[in-house]
N, C-alpha and C positions, 0 to 999 in steps of 0.2 A: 384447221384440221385437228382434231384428236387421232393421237395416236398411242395403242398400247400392246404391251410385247406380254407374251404366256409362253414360261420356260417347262418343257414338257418330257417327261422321262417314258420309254417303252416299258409294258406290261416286262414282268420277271418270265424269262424262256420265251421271248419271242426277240429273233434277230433282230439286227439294225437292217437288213434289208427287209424283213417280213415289215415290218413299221414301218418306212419310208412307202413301201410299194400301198400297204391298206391307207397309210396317210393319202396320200397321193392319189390314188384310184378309187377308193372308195369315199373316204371320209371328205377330204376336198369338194367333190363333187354335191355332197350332203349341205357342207356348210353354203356354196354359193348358190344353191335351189333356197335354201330356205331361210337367210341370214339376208337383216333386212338395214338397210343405211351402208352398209359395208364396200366403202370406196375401192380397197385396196388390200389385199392378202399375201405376206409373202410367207414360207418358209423356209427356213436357214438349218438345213440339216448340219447337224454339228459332225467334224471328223476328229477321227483322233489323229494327234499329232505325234505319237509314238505307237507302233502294231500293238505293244502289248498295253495302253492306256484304255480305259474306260472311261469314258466323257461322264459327268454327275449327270446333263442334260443331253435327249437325243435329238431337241430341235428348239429352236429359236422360233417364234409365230409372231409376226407383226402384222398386224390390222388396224386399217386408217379408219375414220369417220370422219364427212366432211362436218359437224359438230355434234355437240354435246347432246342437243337431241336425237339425234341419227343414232348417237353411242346408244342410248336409254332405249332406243325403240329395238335397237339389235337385244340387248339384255333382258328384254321386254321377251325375246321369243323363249328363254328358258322355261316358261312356267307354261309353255302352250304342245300341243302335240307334237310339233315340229320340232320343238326341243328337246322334248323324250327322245324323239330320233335321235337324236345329233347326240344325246346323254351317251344311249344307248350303245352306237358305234363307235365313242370315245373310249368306255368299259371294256370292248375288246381288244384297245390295242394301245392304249394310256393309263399307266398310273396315276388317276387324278388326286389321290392321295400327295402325289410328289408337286402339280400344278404350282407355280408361281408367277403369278399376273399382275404385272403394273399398268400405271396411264402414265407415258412419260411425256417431258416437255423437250422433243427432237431438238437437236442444234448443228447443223452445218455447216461446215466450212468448204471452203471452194476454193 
């Protein structure tokens, strides 16, 4: 499996609830219509751990591929119409500016 985590900051003047809800209801839906190898999707809405704290990031996004080609053929849909979409409805409610995306090497313990 590959797997890799995209740490994601909400647009400036849009709540942590207006973001969760467009994440969630809109954009979700966007990525699993048109996201192609994509095993596994979670998101880890970040809290704050103090009322008056502000988290750097508003969501953790992990995404599986069962491999490396799966990964390439999803990365594949940015350059096509489908991924204008998904551009598209990122820009209204993600700072992509702030994006940071790894491929990490998961490890478990039990």
């Amino acid at each position: 499996m590959i797997k890799t985590i995209a740490l994601l900051k909400r647009k400036p003047g849009l709540s942590r609830e207006e973001f969760v809800e467009h994440y969630e209801d809109v954009h979700v839906p966007l990525i699993m219509k048109h996201s192609t190898g994509l095993n596994k999707y979670v998101r880890n809405h970040i809290l704050a751990l103090a009322e008056s704290e502000e988290a750097e990031y508003d969501c953790i996004t992990e995404l599986w591929y069962e491999d490396m080609e799966a990964f390439k053929s999803s990365v594949n849909v940015w350059g096509t119409e489908a991924g204008k979409v998904i551009i598209n409805d990122e820009n209204r409610f993600i700072d992509r500016s702030k994006i940071v995306f790894f491929m990490v090497d998961e490890r478990v313990s039990d």
